[in-house]
N, C-alpha and C positions, 0 to 999 in steps of 0.2 A: 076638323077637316072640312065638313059642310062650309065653315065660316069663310075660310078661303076660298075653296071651289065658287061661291058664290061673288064671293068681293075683291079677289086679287085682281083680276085684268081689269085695266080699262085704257078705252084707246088699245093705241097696237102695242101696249106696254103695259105695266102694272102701278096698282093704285100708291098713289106716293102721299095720299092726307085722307082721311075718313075721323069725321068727329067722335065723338064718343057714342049719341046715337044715331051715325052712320050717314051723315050728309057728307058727301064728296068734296074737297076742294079739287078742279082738275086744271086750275093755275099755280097750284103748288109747286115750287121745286122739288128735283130729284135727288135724291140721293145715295149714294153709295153702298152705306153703308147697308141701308133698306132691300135695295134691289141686287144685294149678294147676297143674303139673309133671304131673299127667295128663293135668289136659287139653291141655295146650298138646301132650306126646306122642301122645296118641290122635289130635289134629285133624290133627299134622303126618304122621302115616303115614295119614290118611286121605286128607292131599290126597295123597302118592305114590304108593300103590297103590288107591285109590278102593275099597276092597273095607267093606263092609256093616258088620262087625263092629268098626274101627274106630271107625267114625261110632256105633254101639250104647257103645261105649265114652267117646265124647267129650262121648256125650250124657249119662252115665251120671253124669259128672263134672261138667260145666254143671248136670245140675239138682240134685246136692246141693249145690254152691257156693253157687247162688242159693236155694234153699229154706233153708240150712242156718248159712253162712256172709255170707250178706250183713246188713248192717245196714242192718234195715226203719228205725229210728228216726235214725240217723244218715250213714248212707251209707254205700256202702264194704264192704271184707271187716274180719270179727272174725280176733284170730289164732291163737287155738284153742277147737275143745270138746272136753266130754265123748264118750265115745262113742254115746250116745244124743242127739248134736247139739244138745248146751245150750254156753251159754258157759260157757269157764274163762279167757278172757284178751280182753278186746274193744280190747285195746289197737292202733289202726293203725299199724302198722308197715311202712314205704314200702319195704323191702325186698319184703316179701311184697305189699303192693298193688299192685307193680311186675311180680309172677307172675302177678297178676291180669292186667294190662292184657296181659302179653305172651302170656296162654294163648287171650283174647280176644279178640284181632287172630287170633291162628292161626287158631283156629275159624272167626271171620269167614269168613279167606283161603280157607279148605278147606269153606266151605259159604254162605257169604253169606248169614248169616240174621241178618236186621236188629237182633233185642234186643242181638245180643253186641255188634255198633257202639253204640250206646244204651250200655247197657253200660261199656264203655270210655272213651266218651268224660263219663260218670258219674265215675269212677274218677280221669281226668286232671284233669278240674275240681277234685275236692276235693284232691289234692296239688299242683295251683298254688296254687291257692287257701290253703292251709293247712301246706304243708312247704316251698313255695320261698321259701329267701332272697332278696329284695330289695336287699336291703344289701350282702352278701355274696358274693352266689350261691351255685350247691349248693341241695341238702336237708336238711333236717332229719331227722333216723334214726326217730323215734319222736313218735307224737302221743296223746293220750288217746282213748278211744273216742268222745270227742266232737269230735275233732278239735283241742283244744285242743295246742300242745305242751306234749310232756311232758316231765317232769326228774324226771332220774336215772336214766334207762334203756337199755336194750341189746337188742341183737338178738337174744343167746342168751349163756350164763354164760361161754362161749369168750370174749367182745368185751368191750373196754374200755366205761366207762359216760362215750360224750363225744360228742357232737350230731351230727358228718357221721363217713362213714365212707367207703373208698375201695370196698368191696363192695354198699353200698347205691347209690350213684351209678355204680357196674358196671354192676348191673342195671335200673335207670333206663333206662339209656343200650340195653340190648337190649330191653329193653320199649318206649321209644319210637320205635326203630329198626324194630319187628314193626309199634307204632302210625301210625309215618309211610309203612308200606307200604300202610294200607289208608286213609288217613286224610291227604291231601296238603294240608293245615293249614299256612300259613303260622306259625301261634302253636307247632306243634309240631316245625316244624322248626327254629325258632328255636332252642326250647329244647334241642334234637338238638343243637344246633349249639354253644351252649353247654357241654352234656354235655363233649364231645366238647373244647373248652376248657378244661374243669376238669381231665380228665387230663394233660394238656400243662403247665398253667400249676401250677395247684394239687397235684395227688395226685401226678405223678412227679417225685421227689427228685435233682435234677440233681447232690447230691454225692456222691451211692450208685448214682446210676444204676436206682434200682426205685422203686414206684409204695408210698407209705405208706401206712398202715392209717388211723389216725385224727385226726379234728383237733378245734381248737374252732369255734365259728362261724364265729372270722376266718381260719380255716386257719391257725394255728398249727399244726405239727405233734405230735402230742401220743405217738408212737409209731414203736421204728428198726428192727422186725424183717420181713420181708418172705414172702411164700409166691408159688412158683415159678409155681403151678397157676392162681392169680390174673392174672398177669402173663402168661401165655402165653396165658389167655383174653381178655383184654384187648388184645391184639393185634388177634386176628385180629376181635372184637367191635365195634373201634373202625376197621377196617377195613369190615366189612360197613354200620354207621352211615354211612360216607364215602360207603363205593357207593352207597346207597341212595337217598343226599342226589342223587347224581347231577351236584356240580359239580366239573371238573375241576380247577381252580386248588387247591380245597380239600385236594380229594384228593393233588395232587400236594407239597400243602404236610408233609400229615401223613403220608406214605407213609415216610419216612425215620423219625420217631417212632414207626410200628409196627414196623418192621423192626428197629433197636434193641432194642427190648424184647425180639422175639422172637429174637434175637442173644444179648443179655445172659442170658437164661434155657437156649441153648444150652449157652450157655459156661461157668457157672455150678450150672443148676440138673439137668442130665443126668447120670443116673450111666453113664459111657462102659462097664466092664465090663457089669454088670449090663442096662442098656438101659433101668432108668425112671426119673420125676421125680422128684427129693426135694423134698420138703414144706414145708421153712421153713429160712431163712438169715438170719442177721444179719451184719452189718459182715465177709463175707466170709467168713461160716465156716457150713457147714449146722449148724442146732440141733435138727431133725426130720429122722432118713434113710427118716419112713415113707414108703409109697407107697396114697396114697389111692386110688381108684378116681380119684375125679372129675378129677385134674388129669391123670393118662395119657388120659383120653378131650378132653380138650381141649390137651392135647401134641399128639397126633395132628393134630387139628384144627388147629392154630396151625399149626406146623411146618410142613407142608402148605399152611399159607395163605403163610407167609414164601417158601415155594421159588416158588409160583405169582409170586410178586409180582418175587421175586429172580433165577431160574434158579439158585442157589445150592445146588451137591448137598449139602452140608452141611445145609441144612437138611429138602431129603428123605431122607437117611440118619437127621435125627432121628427124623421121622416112622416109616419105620420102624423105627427101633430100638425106637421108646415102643410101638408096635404087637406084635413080638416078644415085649415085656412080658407086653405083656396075654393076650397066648395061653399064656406059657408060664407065668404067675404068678399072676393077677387071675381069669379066667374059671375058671367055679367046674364042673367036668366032672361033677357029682357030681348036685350040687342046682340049677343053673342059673343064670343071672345071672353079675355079677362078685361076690368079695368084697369087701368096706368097704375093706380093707388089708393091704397085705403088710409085714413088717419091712425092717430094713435087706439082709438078705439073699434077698430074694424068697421068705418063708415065711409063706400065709396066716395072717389072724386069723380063726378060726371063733368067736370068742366077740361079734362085731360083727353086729348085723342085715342081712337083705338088703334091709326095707323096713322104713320108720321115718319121724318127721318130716321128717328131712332126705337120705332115702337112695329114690330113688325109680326111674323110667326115661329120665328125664331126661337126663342126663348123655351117658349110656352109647345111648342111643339116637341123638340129635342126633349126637354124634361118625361111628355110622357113616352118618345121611342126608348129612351132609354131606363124609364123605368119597367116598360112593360119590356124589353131584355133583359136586364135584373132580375126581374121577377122567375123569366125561363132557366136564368141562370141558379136562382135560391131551389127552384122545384128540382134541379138535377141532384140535389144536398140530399132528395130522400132513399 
């Protein structure tokens, strides 16, 4: 929390590049993706500690999203600018309109101020309307800035160039899980509900046992490598989507499909000396030994959600072992924050950002509100 308090703003906006040890770029582009990922972190420590500077911070990030990022002509968020808040990409991409809606619900949840509902339910309209398949179900990964879909495009130079993705329908599914908390819509639970189908039916690969990356419109599968970090958040993601919904039967239908996953990534995707995730595995063999920041802060969280679910010590011994990680590997004692990544052998990378498009407080934050909830929740067991 310090970490932020200290280094989030800058200019009348927030910090959109900081090196690893803490030099600014402030001609960096913006992005979306980052600057939802504040707010959704600002609003959610503002609803737990209710303390002032939060909320100065959540505001800080609502209003350049809306001043800066929204599209007055077509609706919806742009997916990057300049640093002086011009477009460089107005392309909608449902991954990141996804961080909208889920940063926007928070807000709501932690302040109940009417435009972010407005807002959000702006955001939902244009991706029924224009990314959900009909024919197929799922979404569509990418639209024009006019909403049109678009062809031949991707999330980021990492991803395959192929129409649904299992990361973009990830986030859907916690975005409308944040939306169906503030927002008891029969048309949004549906589609919750749906989501939540798609990985069951469609995205996990019942011959490999993990959840694919990409497909074509008809779910064809179009890709056989898998990442750990994905899967483990997905658990406990599609878990919390269950709860939320509030029906039992459902619940008790897919509790066995979370638990799986969060099993299969035990057993497979944990390094047992060491103590954290590795990164990516194909057809049984790890082909990445890094250890990202982001899938140890959602190891935690997963693990932890499997033991709750299971009583199974195995899976709170993973927890903390991926926790032990982080303190002895990841956590940066120096310049503060975590690192981006450790090697195969727990040896930081100082040459990775600590803030960037895609590297923000996000991650690393949520893991510990929601372990230290877990926690209130385990001590009511006595």
């Amino acid at each position: 929390m310090p970490f932020w308090l200290e280094h989030a703003a800058d200019g009348e906006g927030l910090t959109a590049y900081l090196s690893n040890d803490l030099v600014p770029d402030h001609r960096a582009s913006r992005g979306l993706v980052l600057h939802a990922r504040y707010l959704w972190t600002f609003s959610a420590l503002y609803q737990a500690y209710g303390q002032a500077q939060w909320l100065g911070l959540a505001g800080r990030a609502l209003d350049y999203l809306q001043r800066h990022f929204w599209d007055a002509q077509y609706g919806g968020y742009l997916w990057e600018l300049d640093a002086d808040g011009r477009c460089l990409d107005g392309h909608k991409k449902i991954y990141g309109q996804a961080f909208g809606i889920y940063a926007l619900a928070q807000f709501y949840q932690a302040t109940g101020r009417k435009e972010a509902l407005d807002t959000v339910r702006s955001i939902w309209d244009l991706i029924e309307t224009h990314s959900h398949d009909p024919l197929h179900g799922g979404y569509v990964e990418v639209c024009n800035r006019d909403w049109a879909i678009a062809a031949g495009c991707r999330l980021s130079e990492k991803d395959q160039v192929e129409p649904k993705s299992m990361n973009t329908h990830l986030h859907l599914l916690e975005a409308y899980t944040g939306l169906y908390r503030i927002w008891r819509d029969d048309a949004v639970r549906s589609r919750l509900e749906g989501l939540i189908d798609i990985f069951t039916d469609r995205i996990y690969n019942p011959k490999t046992g993990h959840l694919d990356h990409f497909f074509d419109l008809c779910w064809q599968r179009r890709s056989d490598n898998y990442t750990f970090g994905h899967e483990i958040e997905a658990s406990w993601l599609l878990w919390d989507a269950v709860d939320t919904i509030g029906d039992p039967n459902r619940a008790a239908s897919l509790r066995p499909f979370v638990i799986q996953l969060a099993d299969s990534v035990l057993q497979q995707g944990l390094d047992r000396e060491l103590g954290g995730l590795y990164y990516e595995g194909r057809a049984g063999t790890i082909t990445d030994p890094s250890r990202q920041w982001w899938p140890q802060a959602e190891a935690v969280v997963g693990f932890l959600n499997a033991y709750m679910l299971t009583g199974r010590d195995a899976f709170l011994d993973a927890a903390y072992s991926v926790w032990s990680f982080i303190e002895r590997h990841l956590v940066d004692r120096r310049y503060g924050e975590w690192f981006w990544q450790t090697d195969g052998q727990g040896r930081p990378d100082h040459g990775m950002p600590k803030v960037c498009a895609w590297k923000g407080p996000y991650h690393t934050v949520r893991c510990c509100l929601e372990v230290i909830r877990r926690i209130d929740d385990m001590e009511g067991w006595q």
